[in-house]
C-alpha positions in Angstrom: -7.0 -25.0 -18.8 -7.5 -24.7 -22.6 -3.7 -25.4 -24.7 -2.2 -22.3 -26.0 -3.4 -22.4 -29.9 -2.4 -20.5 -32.8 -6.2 -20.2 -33.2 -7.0 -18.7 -29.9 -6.4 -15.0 -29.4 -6.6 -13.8 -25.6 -7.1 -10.3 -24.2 -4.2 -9.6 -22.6 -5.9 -8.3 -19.6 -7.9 -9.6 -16.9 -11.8 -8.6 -16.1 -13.8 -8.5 -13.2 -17.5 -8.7 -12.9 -20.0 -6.4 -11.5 -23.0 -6.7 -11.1 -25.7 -4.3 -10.3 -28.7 -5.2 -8.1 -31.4 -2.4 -7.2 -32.7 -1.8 -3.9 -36.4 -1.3 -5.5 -35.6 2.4 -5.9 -36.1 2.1 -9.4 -39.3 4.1 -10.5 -41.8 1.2 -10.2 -43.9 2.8 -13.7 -40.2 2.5 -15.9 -40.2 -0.3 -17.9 -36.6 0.5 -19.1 -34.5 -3.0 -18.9 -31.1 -3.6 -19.7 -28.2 -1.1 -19.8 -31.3 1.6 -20.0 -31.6 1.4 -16.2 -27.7 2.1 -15.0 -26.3 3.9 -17.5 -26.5 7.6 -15.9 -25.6 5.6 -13.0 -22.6 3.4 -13.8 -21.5 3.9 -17.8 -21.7 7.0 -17.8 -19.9 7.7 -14.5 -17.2 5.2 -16.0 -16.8 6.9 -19.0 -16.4 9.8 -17.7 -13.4 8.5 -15.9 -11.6 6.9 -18.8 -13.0 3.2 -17.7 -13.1 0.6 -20.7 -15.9 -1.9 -19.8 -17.4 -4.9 -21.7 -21.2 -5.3 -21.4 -23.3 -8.3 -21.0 -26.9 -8.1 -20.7 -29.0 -11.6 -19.9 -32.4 -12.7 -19.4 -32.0 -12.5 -16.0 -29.6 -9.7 -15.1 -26.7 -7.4 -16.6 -23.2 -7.7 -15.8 -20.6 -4.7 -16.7 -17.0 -6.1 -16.8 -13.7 -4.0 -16.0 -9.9 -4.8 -16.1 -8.5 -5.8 -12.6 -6.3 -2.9 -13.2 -8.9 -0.2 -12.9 -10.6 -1.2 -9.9 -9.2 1.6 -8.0 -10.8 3.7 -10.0 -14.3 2.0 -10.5 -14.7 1.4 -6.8 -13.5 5.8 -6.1 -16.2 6.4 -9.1 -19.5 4.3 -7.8 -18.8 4.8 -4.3 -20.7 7.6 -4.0 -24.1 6.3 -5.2 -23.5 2.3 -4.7 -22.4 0.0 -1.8 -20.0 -2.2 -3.0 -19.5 -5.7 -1.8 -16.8 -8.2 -3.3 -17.7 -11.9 -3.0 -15.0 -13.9 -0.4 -15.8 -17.9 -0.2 -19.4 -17.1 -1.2 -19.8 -14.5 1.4 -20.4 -10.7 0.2 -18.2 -8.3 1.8 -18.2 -4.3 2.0 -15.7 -2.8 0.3 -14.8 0.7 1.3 -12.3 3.4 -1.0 -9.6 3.1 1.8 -9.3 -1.1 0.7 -8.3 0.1 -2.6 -6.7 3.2 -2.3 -3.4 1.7 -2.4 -2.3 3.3 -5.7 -4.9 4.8 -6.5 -4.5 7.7 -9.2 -6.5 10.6 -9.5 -7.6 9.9 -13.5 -6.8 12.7 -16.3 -9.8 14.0 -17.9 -10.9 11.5 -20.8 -10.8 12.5 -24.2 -13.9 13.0 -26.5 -14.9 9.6 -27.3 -14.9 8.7 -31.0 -18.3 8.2 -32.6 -18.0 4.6 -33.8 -20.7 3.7 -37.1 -23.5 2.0 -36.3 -25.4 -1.2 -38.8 -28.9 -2.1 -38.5 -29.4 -5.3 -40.1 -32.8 -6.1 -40.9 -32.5 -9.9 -38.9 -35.1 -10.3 -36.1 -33.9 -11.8 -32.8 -35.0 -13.5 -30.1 -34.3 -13.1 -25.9 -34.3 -16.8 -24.5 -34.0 -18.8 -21.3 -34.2 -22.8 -21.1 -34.6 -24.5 -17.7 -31.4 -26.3 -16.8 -32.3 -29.5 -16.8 -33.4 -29.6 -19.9 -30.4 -28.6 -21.7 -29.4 -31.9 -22.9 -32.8 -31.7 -24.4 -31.3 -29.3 -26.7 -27.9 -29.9 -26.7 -27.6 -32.0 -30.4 -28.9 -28.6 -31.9 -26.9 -26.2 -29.7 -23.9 -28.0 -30.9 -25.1 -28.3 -34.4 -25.5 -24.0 -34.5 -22.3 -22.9 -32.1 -20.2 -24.9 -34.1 -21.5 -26.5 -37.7 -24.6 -23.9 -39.1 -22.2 -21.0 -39.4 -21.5 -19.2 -42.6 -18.0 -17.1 -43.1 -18.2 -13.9 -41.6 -19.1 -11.2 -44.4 -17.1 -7.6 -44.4 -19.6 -5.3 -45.1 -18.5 -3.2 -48.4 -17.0 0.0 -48.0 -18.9 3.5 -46.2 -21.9 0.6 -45.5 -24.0 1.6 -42.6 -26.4 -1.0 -43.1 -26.3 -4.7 -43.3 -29.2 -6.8 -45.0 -28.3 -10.2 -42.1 -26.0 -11.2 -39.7 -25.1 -14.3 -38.1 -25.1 -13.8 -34.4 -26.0 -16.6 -31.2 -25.3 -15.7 -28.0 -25.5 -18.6 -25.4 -24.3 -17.6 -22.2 -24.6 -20.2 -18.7 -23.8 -18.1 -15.4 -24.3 -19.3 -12.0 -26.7 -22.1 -13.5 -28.6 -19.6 -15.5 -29.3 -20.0 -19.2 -29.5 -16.9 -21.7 -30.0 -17.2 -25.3 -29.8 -14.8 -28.0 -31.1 -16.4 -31.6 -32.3 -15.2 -34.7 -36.0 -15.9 -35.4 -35.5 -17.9 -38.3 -32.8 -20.4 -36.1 -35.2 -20.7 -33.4 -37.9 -22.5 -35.1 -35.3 -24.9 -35.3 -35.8 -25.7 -31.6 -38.5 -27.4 -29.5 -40.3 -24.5 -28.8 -42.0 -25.7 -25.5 -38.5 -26.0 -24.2 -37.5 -22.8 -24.7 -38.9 -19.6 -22.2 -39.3 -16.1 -23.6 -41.4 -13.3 -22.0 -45.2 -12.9 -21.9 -45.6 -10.8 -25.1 -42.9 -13.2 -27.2 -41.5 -9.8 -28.6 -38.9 -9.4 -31.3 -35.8 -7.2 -31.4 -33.4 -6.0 -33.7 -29.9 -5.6 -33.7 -27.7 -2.3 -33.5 -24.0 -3.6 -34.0 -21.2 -0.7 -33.2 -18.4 -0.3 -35.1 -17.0 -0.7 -38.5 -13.9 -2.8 -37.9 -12.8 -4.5 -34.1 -12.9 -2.1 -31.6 -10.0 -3.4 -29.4 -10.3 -3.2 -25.4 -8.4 0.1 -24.9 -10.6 2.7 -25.9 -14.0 3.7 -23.3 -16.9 5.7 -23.9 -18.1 2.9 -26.6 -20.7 1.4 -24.5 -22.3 5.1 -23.4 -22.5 6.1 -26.5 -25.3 4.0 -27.2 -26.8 3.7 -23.5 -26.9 7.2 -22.9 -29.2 8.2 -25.5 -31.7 5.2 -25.2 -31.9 5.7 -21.5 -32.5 9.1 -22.1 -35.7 8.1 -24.7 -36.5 5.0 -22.1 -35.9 2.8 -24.8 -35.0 -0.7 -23.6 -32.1 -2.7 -24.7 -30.0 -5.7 -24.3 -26.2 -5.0 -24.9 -23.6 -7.5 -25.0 -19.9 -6.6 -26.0 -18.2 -9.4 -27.6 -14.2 -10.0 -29.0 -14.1 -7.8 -31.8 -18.1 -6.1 -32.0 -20.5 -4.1 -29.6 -24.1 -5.4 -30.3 -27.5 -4.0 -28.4 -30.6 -5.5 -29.0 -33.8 -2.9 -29.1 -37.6 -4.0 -29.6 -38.4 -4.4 -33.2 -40.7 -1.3 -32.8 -38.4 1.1 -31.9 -35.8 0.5 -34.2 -36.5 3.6 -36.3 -36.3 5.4 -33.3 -33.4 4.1 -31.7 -31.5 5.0 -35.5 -32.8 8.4 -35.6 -31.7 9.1 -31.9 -28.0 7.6 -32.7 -28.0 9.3 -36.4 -28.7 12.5 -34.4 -25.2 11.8 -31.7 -23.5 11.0 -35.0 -24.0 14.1 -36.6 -23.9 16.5 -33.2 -20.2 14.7 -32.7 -19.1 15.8 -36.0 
């Protein structure tokens, strides 16, 4: 419904949503959360057959999103270790290979994916849910930072791996659920009793892939940084946006996580 606008640039393709949900065979001592826990599972296995995918992690769930185009292929790839079940009037359905075999192509063997730079700004964020009905509580200063706080994106200066900030908010409503993302220093700008964190209130920091957009085309982007942390049972948040891949690490590991990514970097060379 939104007018066609010189300002607006659109994707040219169309996504679908999947979304994972474990049957409690997840190791009940791994605390591993966000892409950690299906990326042997489902990035990887997608990568492997040249499947580009956008990530978005929330507070309450994760939600990997492929063209339309590739289902084929995504459906022949996870059949094996998932059911399947596409959503008809509210109703789940199986899905079985044979419903989308029709033109389905075997896919070539996917290229070496390219390394892409990673930055680790030194900004401390914050994972955030808010009750529903009271979003209008909030809603003067949601406004107020999706639309008037912001400062002109910066390009980082040439061969920089490392930024000292960066302006990110990530507000995300999905089936009536709420998901924030927020810098620390922009959350004390909200009633705190109003907005929901975990138990332990803990911080993150920010790995953001790529030195210039990344486009749509390319896969492989999102493994590179899920494989290793799942491997390490690092947790993380990921969320793939227009241009940027960003994933969100506790603030305790971040040393970690950069040695573990430094060391992919320089294997890949």
């Amino acid at each position: 419904e939104l007018p066609p606008s010189e300002f607006m640039q659109v994707a040219d393709s169309t996504w679908l949503v999947l979304s994972v949900v474990s049957n409690g065979r997840e190791p009940s001592g791994c605390q591993a959360t966000g892409v950690t826990k299906i990326a042997r599972s489902v990035i990887a296995p997608l990568a492997e057959h040249h499947v580009s995918v956008l990530m978005l992690s929330t507070y309450q769930t994760d939600f990997i999103l492929v063209r339309e185009r590739d289902l084929p292929v995504v459906i022949h790839t996870l059949a094996g270790e998932f059911d399947i079940y596409r959503e008809e009037s509210g109703e789940c359905v199986p899905v079985t290979c044979d419903d989308v075999s029709n033109g389905f192509l075997k896919p070539k063997p996917a290229a070496s994916p390219t390394l892409h730079p990673v930055q680790s700004p030194q900004t401390r964020f914050c994972v955030l849910t808010v009750a529903s009905d009271t979003l209008p509580a909030i809603a003067t200063m949601l406004i107020d930072v999706l639309f008037y706080s912001h400062s002109p994106p910066r390009e980082a200066s040439a061969g920089s791996q490392d930024l000292d900030s960066i302006t990110f908010f990530s507000f995300s409503l999905i089936e009536g659920y709420i998901s924030i993302v927020m810098d620390a220093e922009t959350q004390k700008r909200f009633p705190s009793d109003l907005l929901l964190t975990s138990s332990t209130g803990e911080l993150w920091r920010m790995v953001r892939i790529g030195g210039q957009p990344l486009g749509f085309d390319e896969c492989g982007i999102v493994a590179q940084i899920a494989e290793p942390l799942a491997a390490a049972d690092i947790s993380a948040y990921y969320i793939s946006t227009f241009n940027f891949d960003h994933a969100l690490v506790p603030e305790e590991g971040i040393a970690e996580v950069i040695q573990l990514l430094q060391q992919r970097q320089d294997s890949g060379r």
